[in-house]
C-alpha positions in Angstrom: -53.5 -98.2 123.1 -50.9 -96.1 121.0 -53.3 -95.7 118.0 -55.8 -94.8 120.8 -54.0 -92.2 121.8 -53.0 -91.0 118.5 -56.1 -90.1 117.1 -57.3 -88.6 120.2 -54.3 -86.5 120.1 -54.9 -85.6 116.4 -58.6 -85.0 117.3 -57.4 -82.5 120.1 -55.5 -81.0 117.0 -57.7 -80.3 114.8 -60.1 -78.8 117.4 -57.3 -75.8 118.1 -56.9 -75.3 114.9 -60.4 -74.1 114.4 -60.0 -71.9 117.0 -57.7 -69.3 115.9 -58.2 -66.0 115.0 -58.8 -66.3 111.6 -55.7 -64.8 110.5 -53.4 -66.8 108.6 -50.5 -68.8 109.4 -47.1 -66.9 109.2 -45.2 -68.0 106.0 -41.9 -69.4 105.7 -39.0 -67.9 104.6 -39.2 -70.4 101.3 -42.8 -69.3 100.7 -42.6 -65.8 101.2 -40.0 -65.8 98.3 -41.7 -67.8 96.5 -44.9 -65.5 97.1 -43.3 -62.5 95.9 -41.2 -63.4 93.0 -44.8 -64.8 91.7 -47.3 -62.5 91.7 -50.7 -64.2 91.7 -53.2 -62.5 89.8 -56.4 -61.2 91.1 -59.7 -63.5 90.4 -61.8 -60.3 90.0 -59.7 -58.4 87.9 -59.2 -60.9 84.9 -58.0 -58.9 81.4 -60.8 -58.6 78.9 -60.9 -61.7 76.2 -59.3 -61.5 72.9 -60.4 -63.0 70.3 -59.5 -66.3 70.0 -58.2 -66.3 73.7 -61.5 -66.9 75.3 -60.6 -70.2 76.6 -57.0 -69.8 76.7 -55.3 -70.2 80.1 -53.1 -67.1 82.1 -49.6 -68.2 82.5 -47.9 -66.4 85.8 -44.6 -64.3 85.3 -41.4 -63.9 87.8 -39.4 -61.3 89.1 -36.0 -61.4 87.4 -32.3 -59.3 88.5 -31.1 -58.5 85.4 -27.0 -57.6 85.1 -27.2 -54.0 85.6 -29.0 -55.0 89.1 -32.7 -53.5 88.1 -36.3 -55.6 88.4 -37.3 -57.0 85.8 -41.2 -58.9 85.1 -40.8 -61.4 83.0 -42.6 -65.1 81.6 -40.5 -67.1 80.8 -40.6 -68.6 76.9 -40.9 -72.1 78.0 -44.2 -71.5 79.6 -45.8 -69.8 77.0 -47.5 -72.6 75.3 -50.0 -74.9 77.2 -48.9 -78.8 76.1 -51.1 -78.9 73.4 -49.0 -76.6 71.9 -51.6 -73.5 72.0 -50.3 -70.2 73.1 -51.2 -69.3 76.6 -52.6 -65.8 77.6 -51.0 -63.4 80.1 -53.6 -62.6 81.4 -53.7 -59.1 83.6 -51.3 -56.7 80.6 -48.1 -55.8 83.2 -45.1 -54.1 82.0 -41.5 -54.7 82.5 -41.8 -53.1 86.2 -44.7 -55.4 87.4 -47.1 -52.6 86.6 -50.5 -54.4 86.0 -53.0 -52.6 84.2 -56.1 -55.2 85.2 -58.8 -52.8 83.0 -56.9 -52.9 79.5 -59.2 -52.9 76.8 -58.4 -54.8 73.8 -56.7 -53.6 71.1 -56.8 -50.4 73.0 -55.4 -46.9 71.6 -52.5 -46.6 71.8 -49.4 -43.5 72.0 -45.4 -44.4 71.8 -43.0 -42.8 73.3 -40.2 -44.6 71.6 -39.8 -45.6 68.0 -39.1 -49.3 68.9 -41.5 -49.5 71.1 -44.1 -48.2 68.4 -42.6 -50.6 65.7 -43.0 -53.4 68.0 -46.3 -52.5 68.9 -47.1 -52.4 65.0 -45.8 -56.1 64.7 -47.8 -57.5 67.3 -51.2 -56.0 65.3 -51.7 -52.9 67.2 -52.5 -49.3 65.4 -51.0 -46.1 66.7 -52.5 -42.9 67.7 -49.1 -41.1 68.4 -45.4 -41.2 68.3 -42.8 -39.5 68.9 -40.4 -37.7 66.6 -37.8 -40.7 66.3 -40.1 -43.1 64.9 -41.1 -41.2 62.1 -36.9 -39.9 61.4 -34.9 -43.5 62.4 -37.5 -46.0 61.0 -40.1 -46.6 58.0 -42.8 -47.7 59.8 -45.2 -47.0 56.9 -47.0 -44.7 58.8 -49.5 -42.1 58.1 -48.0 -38.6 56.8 -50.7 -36.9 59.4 -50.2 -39.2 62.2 -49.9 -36.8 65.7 -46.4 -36.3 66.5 -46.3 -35.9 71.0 -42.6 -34.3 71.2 -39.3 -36.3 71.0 -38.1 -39.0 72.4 -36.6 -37.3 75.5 -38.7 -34.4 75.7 -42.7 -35.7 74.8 -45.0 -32.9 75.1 -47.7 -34.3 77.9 -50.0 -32.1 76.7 -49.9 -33.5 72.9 -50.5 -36.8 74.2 -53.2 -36.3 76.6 -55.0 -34.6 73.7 -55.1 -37.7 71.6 -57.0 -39.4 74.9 -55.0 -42.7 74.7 -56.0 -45.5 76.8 -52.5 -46.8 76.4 -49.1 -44.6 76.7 -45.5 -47.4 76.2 -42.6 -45.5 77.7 -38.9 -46.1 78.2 -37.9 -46.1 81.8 -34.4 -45.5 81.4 -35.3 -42.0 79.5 -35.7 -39.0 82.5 -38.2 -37.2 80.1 -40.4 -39.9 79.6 -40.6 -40.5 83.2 -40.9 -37.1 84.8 -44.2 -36.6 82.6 -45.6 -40.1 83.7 -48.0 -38.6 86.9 -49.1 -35.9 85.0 -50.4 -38.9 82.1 -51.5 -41.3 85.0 -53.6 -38.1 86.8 -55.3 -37.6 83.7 -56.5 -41.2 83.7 -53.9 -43.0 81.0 -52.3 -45.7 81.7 -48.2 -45.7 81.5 -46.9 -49.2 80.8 -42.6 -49.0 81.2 -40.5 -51.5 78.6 -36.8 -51.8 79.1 -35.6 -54.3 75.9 -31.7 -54.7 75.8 -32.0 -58.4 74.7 -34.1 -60.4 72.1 -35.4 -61.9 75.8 -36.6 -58.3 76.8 -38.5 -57.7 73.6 -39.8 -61.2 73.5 -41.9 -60.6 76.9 -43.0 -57.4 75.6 -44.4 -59.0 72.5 -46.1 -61.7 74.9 -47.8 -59.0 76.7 -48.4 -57.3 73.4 -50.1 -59.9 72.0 -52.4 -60.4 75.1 -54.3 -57.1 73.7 -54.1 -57.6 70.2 -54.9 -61.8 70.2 -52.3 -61.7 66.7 -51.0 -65.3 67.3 -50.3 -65.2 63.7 -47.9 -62.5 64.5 -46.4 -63.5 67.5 -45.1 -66.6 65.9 -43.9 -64.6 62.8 -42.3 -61.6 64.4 -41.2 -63.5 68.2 -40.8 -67.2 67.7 -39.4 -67.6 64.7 -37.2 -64.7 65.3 -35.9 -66.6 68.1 -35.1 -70.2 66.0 -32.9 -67.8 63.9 -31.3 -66.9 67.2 -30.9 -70.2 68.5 -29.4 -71.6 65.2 -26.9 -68.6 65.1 -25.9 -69.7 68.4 -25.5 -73.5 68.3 -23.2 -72.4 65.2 -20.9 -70.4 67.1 -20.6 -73.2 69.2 -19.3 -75.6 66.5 -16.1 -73.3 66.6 -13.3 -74.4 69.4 -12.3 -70.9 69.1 -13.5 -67.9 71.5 -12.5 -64.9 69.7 -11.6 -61.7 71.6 -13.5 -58.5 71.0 -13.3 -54.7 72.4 -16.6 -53.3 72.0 -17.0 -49.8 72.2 -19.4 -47.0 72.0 -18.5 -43.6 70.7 -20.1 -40.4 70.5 -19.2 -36.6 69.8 -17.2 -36.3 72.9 -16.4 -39.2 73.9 -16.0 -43.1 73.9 -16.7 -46.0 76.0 -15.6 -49.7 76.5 -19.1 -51.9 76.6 -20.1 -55.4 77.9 -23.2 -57.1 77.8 -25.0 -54.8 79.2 -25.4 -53.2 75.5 -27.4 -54.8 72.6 -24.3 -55.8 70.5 -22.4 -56.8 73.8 -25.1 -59.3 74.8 -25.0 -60.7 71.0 -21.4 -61.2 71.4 -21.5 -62.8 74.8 -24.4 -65.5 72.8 -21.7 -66.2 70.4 -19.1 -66.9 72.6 -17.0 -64.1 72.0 -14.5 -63.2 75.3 -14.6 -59.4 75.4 -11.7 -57.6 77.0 -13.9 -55.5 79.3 -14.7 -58.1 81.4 -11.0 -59.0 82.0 -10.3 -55.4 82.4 -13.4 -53.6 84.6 -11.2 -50.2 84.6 -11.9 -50.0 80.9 -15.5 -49.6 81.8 -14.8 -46.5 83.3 -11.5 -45.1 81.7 -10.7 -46.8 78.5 -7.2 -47.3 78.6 -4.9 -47.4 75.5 -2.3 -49.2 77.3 -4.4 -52.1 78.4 -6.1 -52.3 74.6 -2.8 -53.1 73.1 -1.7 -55.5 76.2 -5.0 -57.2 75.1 -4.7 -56.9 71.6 -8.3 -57.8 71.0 -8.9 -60.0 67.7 -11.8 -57.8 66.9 -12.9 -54.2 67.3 -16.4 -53.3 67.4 -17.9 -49.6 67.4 -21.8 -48.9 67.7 -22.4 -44.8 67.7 -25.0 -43.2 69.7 -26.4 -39.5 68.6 -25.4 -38.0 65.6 -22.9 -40.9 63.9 -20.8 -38.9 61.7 -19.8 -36.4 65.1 -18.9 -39.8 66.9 -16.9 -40.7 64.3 -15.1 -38.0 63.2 -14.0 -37.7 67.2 -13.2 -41.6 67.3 -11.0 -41.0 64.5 -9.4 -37.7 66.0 -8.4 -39.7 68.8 -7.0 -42.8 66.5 -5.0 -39.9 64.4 -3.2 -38.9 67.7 -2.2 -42.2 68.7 -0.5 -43.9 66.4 0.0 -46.8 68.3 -3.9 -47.8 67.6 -2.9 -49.0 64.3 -0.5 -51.1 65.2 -3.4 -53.1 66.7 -3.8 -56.6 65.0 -7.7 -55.7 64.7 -6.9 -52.9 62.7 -4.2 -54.2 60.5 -6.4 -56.8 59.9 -9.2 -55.3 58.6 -11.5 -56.2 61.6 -12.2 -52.5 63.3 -15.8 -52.6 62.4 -18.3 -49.8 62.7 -21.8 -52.0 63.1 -24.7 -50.7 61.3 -27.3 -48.6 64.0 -30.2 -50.0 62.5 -29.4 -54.0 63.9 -26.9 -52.7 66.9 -28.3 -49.0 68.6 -32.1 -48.8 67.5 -33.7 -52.4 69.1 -33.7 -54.9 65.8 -37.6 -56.3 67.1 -38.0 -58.8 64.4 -34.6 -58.6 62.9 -32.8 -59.6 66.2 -31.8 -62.7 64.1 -29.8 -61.1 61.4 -27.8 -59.3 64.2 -26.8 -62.5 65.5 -26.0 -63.5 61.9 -24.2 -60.4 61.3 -21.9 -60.7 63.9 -22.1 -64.5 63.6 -20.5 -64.4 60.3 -17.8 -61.7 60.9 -16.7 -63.9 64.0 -17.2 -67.4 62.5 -17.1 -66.5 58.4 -16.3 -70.4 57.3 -19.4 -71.7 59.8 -21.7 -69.1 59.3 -21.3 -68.8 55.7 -22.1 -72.8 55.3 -24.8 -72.6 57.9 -26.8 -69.6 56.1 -26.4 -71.5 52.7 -28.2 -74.6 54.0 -30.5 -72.6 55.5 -31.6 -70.3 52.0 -30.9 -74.0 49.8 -33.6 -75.6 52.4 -36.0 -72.9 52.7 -35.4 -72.6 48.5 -36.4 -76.1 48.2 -39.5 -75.5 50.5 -40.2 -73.3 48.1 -39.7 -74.9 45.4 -42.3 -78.2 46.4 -44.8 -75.7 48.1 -45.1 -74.5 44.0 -45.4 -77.7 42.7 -48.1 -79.0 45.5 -50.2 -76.2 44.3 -49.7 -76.1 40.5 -50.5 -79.9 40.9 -53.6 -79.1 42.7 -54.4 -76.5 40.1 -54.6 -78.5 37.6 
């Protein structure tokens, strides 16, 4: 009788159901998160094949806070290859912001707004139309002496660039100028993808989308993934050491200087390696670097990366030191370890040298690992070497 009555009931159930309205159910609070923090992407507006991508599968990207509290799109490195180890395709080109761009050609041409952003674009197998005036000045891209220069970093020339009739503009969206002319680009039918890369993370993504439009797998293995092996090494060899080193990191320029933390390229690599910064026990640095609390702290290192013109920044960094002679009574300084870090691996993005800033820094923190680490590593890839000669001289002959 009760199984009777069950499947009449469920009968009665399945009736109402195919009654409604036709609109869907309301979702809950779970699955609307879920919904938006995965964007699914649109069956009829698949990105043109690659290549060597044809049967490749899209991989879905999430919706990410990052420290500093902004959105970022991101897929995650894990899912990146399918399980038979081939790499997966993004599918629809989107940009750090969620942008998609759904009509991407491949291989399409392309203008940079930023130097690393063109350098990075050139690693992942793409050609350049454009640039602006910082790639040519802070890089050697190899690039053509005539290639079309669109303005400066923070003031491109719209104009310039919609002359060149790219289908693909890569901007900074942290730079006002670069932003304020991206209507006027979109209007005239270009498409404006936004990066923001502060971490070897950050670039990594970009290069994933990158090398949805360029199908350089080759590439993206060379320039991304073993990139990041060099990274991971550096850190499980920081974390052979039982002591966490303390750092101040700062960042000077012509008028002024600033306490950093992670939120900066070298204060990210730092935090990877374990190193404690000061800033983060003392916020008020952040905004009002105090001498007083420096030398209560008495960091073991001292770290400066310089942003504009470097010789300005440090002529008034060491104004400042000359007037306060309590700064060399510092332990970092009468140590030796007040370091200036080069601007080439700490203030321009490193793309595919992110792994020798982690060693950099790795072996100034850790000297006795690192140094041992980094010997292994060049007597192992030496005797790759070394046999990879033979093999073929015995196949030769």
């Amino acid at each position: 009788m009760i199984k009777k009555t069950f499947l009449c009931l469920l009968c009665l159930c399945l009736v109402l159901s195919g009654c409604g309205d036709g609109s869907a159910p309301a979702s809950s609070s779970g699955e609307a998160a879920l919904s938006s923090a995965v964007p699914e992407p649109e069956s009829s507006s698949q990105a043109p094949a690659v290549s060597g991508m044809e049967s490749s599968p899209d991989v879905s990207g999430v919706y990410e806070y990052r420290g500093d509290g902004k959105e970022q799109y991101v897929i995650p490195e894990f899912s990146r290859r399918g399980e038979d180890g081939a790499l997966l395709s993004p599918g629809i080109f989107r940009d750090s912001l969620g942008g998609e761009f759904p009509d991407m050609p491949e291989n399409p041409r392309t203008v940079s707004l930023y130097g690393s952003y063109a350098e990075a674009w050139l690693l992942a197998g793409g050609e350049l139309a454009g640039v602006t005036k910082d790639a040519l000045e802070e890089r050697d891209l190899g690039l053509p002496a005539d290639i079309p220069v669109v303005g400066t970093v923070k003031e491109p020339n719209a104009e310039a660039i919609i002359a060149l009739e790219p289908e693909l503009v890569l901007l900074n969206p942290d730079i006002a100028g670069q932003m304020d002319i991206r209507d006027v680009l979109e209007n005239a039918g270009i498409s404006c993808a936004c990066f923001r890369v502060d971490t070897f993370e950050d670039y990594s993504n970009m290069m994933f989308q990158f090398w949805g439009l360029t199908g350089r797998e080759d590439l993206y293995k060379q320039n991304v993934e073993d990139v990041g092996e060099e990274i991971q090494a550096a850190k499980m060899t920081a974390a052979l050491s039982s002591n966490l080193p303390s750092v101040l990191l700062m960042r000077a320029f012509s008028t002024g200087i600033k306490a950093k933390t992670d939120d900066e390229l070298a204060g990210s690599i730092l935090k990877d390696l374990n190193a404690r910064n000061i800033a983060d026990d003392h916020p008020s640095m952040l905004e009002d670097l105090s001498l007083e609390e420096i030398i209560g702290a008495d960091p073991d290192f001292i770290f400066v990366t310089t942003m504009g013109n470097e010789e300005k920044a440090l002529q008034y960094l060491d104004s400042l030191i000359e007037k306060n002679p309590a700064w060399q009574e510092l332990t970092a300084v009468k140590e030796g370890r007040y370091i200036v870090l080069p601007k080439d691996l700490f203030h321009y993005k490193p793309n595919n040298r992110w792994g020798e800033s982690y060693e950099y820094l790795g072996k100034i923190l850790y000297p006795a690992l690192f140094e041992g680490e980094w010997q292994r590593k060049a007597a192992d890839e030496g005797q790759g070497q070394q046999e990879t000669a033979a093999a073929s001289a015995a196949d030769a002959s």
